[in-house]
C-alpha positions as CSV (number, residue, x, y, z in Angstrom):
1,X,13.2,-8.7,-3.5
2,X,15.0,-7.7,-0.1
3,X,15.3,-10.4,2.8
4,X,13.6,-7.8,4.9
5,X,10.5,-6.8,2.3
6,X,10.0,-10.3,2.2
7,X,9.8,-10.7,5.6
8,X,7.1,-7.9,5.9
9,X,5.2,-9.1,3.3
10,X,4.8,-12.9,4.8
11,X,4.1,-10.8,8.2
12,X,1.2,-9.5,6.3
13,X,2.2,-5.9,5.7
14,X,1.5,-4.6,1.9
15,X,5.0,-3.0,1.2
16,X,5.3,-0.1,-0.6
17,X,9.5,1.2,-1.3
18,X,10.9,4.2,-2.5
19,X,14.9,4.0,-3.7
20,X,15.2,7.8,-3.9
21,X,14.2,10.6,-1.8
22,X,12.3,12.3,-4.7
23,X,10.1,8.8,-4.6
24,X,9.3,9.0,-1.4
25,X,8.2,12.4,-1.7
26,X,6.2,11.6,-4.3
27,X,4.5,8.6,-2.3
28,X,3.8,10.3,0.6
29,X,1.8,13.2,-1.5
30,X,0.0,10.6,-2.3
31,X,-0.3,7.9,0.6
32,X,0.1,8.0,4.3
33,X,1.7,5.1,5.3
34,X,0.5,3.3,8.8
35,X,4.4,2.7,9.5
36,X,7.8,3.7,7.6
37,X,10.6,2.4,7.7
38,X,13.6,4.4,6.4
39,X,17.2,4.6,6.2
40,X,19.5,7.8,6.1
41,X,20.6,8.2,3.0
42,X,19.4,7.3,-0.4
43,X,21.3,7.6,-3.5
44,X,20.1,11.0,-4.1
45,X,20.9,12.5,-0.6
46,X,19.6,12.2,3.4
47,X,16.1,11.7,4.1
48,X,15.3,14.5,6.5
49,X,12.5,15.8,4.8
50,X,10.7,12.8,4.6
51,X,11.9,11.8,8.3
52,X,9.9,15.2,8.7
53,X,6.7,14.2,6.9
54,X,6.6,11.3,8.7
55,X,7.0,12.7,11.8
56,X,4.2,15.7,11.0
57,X,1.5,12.6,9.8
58,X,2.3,10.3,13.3
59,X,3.5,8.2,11.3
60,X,5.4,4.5,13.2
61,X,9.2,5.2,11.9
62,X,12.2,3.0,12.2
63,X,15.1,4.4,11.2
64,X,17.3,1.1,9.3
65,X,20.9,2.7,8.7
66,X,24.2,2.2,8.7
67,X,25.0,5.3,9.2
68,X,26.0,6.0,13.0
69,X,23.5,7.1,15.1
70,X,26.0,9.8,16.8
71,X,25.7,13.1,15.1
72,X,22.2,12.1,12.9
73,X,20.0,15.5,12.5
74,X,17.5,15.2,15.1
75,X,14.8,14.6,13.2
76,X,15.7,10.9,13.2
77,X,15.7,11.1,16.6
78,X,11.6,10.4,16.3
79,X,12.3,6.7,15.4
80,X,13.5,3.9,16.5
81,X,16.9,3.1,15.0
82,X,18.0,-0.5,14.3
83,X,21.3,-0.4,12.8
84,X,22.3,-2.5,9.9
85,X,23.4,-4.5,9.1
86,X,20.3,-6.6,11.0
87,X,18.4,-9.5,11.0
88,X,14.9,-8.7,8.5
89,X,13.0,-11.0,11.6
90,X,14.1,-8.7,14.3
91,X,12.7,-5.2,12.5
92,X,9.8,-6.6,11.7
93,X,9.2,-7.4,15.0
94,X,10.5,-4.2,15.9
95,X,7.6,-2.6,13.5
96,X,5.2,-4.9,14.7
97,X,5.6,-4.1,18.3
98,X,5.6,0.1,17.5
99,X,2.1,-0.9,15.5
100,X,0.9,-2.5,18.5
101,X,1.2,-0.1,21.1
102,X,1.3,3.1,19.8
């Protein structure tokens, strides 16, 4: 388990993850998420499209990368980017606080 998944699972949050883009496609034909949070790139390639999805179903999205935020596609623009590396405790607050004021 990831420090951070842990972290939003003992902050109450039911965690759902995709490790490719072709998951998270597939997850969000099927579920729409009350928050997301996403890096850049996933072993199969940059998560535009479901930056995108996100974006179209109002989705709360925090972009976690460590790619720079300098010269991203705009689309990732939408969220809120934490850089990594970062402390789990300070995105999950960062989630909590989108959640709560929307």
């Amino acid at each position: 388990m990831l420090d951070l998944e842990a972290r939003l699972i003992n902050a109450g949050f039911a965690v759902g993850m995709a490790r490719s883009c072709e998951e998270a496609v597939g997850f969000l034909a099927a579920k729409r998420p009350d928050a997301a949070i996403l890096d850049v790139r996933l072993k199969d390639g940059e998560c535009v499209e479901i930056a995108g999805k996100l974006i179209e179903q109002d989705v709360p999205l925090v972009v976690h990368s460590g790619a720079d935020s300098e010269g991203l596609p705009p689309v990732f623009a939408a969220g809120r980017y934490v850089p990594k590396p970062s402390n789990p405790d300070n995105v999950a607050d960062i989630l909590l606080t989108m959640l709560a004021n929307p």
